[in-house]
Jmol script that loads the backbone (N, CA, C; Angstrom):
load data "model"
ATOM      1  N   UNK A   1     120.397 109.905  88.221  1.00  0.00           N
ATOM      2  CA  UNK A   1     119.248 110.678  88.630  1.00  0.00           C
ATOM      3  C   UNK A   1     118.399 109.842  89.584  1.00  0.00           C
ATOM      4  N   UNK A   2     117.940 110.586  90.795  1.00  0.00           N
ATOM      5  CA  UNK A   2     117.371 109.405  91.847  1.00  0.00           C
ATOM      6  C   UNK A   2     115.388 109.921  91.633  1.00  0.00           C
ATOM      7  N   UNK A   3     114.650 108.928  91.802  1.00  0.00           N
ATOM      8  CA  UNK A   3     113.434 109.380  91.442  1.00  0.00           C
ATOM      9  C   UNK A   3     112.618 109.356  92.754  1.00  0.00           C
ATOM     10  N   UNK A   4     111.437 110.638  92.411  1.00  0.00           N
ATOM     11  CA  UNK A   4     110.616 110.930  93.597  1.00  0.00           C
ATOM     12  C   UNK A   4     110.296 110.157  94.429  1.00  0.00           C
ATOM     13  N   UNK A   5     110.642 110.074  96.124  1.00  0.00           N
ATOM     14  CA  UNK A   5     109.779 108.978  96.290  1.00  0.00           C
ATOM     15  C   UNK A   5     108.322 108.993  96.845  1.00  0.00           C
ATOM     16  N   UNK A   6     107.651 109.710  95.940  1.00  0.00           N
ATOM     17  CA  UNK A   6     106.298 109.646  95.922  1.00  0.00           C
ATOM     18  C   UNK A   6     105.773 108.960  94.447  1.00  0.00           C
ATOM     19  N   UNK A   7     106.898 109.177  93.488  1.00  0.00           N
ATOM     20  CA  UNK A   7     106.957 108.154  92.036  1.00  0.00           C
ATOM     21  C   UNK A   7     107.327 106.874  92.725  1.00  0.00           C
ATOM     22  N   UNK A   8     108.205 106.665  93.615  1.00  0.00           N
ATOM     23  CA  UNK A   8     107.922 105.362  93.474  1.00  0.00           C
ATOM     24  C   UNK A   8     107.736 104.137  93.974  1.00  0.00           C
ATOM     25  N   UNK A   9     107.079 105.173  95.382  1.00  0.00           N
ATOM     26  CA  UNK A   9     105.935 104.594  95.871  1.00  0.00           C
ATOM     27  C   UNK A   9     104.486 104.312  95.306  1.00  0.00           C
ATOM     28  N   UNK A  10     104.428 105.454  94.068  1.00  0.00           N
ATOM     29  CA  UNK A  10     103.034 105.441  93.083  1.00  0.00           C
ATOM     30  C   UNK A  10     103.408 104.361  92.126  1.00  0.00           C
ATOM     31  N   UNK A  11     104.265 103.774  92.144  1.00  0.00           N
ATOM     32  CA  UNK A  11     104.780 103.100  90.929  1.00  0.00           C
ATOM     33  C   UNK A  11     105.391 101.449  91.219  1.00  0.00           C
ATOM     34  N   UNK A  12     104.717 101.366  92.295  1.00  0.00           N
ATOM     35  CA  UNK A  12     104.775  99.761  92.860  1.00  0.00           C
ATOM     36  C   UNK A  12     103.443  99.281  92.643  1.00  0.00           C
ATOM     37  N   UNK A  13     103.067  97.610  92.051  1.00  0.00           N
ATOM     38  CA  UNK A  13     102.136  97.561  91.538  1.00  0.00           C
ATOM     39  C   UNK A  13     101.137  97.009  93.297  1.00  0.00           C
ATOM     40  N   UNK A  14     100.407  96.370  93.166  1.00  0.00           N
ATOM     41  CA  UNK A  14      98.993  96.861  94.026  1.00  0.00           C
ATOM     42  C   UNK A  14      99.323  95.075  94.650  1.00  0.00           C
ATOM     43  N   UNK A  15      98.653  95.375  96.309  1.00  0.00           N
ATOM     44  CA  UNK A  15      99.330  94.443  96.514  1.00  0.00           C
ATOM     45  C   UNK A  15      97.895  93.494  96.205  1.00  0.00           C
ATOM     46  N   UNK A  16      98.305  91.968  95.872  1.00  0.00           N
ATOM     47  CA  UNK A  16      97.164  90.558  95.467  1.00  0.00           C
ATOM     48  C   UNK A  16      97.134  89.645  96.605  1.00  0.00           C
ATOM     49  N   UNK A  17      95.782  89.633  96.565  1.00  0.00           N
ATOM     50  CA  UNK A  17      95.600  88.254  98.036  1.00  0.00           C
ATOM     51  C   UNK A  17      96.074  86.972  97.350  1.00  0.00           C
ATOM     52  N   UNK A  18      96.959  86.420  98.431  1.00  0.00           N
ATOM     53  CA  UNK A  18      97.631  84.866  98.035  1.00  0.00           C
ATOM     54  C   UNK A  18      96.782  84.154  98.033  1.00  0.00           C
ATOM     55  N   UNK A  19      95.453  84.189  98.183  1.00  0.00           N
ATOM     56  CA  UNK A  19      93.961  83.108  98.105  1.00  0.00           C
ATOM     57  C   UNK A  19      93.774  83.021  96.543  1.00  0.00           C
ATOM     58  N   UNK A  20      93.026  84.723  96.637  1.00  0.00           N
ATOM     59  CA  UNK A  20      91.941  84.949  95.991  1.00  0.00           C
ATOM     60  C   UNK A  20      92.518  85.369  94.696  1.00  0.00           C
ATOM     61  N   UNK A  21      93.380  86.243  94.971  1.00  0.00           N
ATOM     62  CA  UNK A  21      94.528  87.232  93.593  1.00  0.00           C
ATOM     63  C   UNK A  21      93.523  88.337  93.410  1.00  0.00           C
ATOM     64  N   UNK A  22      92.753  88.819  94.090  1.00  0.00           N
ATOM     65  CA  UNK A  22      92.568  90.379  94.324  1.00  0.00           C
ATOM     66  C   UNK A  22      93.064  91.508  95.096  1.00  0.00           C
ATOM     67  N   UNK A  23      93.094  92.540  93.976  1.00  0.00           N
ATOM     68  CA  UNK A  23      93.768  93.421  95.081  1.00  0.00           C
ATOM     69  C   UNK A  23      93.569  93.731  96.470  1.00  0.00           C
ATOM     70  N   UNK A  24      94.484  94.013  97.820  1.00  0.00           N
ATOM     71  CA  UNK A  24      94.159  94.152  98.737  1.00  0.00           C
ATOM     72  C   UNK A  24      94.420  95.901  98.884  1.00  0.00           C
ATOM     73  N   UNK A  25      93.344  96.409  99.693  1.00  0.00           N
ATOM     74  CA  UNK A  25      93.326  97.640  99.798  1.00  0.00           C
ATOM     75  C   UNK A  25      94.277  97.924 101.181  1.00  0.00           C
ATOM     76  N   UNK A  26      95.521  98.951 100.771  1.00  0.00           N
ATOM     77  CA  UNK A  26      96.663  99.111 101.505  1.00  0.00           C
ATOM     78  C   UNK A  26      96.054 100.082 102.479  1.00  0.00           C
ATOM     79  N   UNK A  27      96.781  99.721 103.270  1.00  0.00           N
ATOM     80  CA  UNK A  27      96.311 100.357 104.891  1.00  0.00           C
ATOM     81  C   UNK A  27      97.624 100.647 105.609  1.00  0.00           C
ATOM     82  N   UNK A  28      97.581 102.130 106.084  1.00  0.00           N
ATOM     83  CA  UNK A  28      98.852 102.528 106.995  1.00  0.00           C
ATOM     84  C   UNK A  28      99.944 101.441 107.699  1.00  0.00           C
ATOM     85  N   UNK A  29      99.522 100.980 108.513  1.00  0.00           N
ATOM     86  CA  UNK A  29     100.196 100.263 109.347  1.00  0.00           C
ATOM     87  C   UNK A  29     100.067  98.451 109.407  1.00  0.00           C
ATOM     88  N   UNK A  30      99.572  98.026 107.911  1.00  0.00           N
ATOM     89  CA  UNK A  30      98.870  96.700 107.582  1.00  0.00           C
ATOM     90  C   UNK A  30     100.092  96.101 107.011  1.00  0.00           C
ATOM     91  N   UNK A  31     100.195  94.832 107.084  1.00  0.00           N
ATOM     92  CA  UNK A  31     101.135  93.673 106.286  1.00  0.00           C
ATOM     93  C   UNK A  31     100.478  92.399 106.350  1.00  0.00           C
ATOM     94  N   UNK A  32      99.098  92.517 105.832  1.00  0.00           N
ATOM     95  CA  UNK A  32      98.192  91.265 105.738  1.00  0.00           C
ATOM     96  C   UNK A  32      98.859  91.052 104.072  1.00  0.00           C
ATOM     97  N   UNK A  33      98.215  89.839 103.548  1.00  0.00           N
ATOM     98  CA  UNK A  33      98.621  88.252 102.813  1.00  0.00           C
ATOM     99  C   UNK A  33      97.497  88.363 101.985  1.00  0.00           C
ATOM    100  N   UNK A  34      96.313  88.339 102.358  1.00  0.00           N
ATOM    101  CA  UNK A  34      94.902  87.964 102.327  1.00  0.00           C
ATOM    102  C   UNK A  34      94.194  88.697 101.793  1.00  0.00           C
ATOM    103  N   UNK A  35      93.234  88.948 101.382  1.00  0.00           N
ATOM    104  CA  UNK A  35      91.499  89.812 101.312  1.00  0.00           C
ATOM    105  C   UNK A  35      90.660  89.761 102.978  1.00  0.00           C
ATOM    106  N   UNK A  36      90.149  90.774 102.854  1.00  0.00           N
ATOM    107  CA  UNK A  36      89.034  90.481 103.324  1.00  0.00           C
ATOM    108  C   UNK A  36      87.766  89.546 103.501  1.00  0.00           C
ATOM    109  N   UNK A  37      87.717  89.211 102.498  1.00  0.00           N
ATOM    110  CA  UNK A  37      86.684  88.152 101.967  1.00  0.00           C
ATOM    111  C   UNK A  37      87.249  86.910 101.973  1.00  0.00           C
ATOM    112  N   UNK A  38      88.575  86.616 102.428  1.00  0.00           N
ATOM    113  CA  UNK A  38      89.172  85.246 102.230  1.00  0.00           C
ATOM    114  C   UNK A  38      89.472  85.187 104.077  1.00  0.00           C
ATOM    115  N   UNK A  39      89.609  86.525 104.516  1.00  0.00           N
ATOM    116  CA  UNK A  39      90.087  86.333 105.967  1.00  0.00           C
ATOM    117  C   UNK A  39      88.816  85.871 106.636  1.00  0.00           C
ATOM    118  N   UNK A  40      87.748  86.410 106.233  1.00  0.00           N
ATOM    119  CA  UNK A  40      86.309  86.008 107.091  1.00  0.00           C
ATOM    120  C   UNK A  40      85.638  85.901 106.017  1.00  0.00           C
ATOM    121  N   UNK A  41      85.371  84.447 105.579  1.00  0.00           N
ATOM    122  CA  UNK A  41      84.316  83.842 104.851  1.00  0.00           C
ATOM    123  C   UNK A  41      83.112  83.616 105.438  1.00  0.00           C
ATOM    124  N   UNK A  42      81.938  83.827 104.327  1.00  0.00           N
ATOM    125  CA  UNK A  42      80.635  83.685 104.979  1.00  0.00           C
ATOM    126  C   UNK A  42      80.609  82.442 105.694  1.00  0.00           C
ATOM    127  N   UNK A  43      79.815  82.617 107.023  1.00  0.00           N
ATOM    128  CA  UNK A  43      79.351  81.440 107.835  1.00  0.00           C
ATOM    129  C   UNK A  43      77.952  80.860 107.407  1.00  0.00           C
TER     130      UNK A  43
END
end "model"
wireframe off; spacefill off
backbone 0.3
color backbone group
């Protein structure tokens, strides 16, 4: 039996910044590593 692939794309876990280990919020056309907050730290 082959499963939805909207299951299992829903069913991959969330991607983690290699810094920080928070989730990074997935974006269409993105293959960042990082956070936000780790890519541009306060000055």
């Amino acid at each position: 039996m082959m499963i939805n692939v909207l299951e299992f794309f829903q069913s991959l876990p969330k991607r983690k910044c290699q810094k920080c280990g928070h989730d990074i919020t997935e974006q269409a056309d993105c293959y960042i590593n990082i956070c936000e907050k780790c890519d541009h730290p306060a000055r």
